[in-house]
N, C-alpha and C positions, 0 to 999 in steps of 0.2 A: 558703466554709466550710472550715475546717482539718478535716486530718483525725483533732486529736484531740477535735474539737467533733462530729463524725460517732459517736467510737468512745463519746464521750459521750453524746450521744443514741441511740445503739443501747443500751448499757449500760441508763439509765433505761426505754425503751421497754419494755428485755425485763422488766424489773425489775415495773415498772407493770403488765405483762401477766400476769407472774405472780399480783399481789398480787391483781386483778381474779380472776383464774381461783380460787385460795385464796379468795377472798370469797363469791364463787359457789358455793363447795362448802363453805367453813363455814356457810352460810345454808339450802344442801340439807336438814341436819342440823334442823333445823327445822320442815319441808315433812313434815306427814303421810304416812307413819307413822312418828311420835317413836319413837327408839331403832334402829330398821331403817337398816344401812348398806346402799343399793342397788349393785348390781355398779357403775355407773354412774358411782355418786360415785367409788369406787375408782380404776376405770381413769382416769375423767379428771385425780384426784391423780397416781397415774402417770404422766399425760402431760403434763400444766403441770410437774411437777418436770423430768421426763425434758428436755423442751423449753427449761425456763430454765439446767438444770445444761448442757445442750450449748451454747447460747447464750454461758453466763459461760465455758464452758472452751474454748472454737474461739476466742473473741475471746483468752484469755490465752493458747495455744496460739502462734497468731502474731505476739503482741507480744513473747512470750518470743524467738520467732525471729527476731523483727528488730532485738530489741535483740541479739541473740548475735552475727548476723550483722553489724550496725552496729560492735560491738564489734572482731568480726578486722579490719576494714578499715583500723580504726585503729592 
């Protein structure tokens, strides 16, 4: 396995993990008592964003650096 086929499938993974976590908490919204947003639903919004926005910016973080770095070498 290359490892842009790695940074690809982490990409996706995180991706899918998010959308799963967002599915799970649009469907909360649902769950008696209609209208009541529970602390619950909140913080775990919170934490799928928090979790997928560090995920996508760590992975751009050191592809920026190693194209920068690949770049002076040359």
């Amino acid at each position: 396995m290359t490892n842009k086929e790695k940074h690809t499938i982490q990409m996706w993974l995180a991706f899918a993990l998010a959308v799963f976590g967002v599915l799970l908490i649009v469907l909360s919204f649902f769950v008696p008592p209609m209208g009541v947003i529970h602390t619950s639903v909140l913080a775990a919004i919170g934490e799928v964003f928090t979790f997928s926005g560090s995920i996508m910016g760590i992975d751009y973080n050191y592809k920026y650096k190693l194209q920068t770095h690949s770049m002076e070498r040359n």
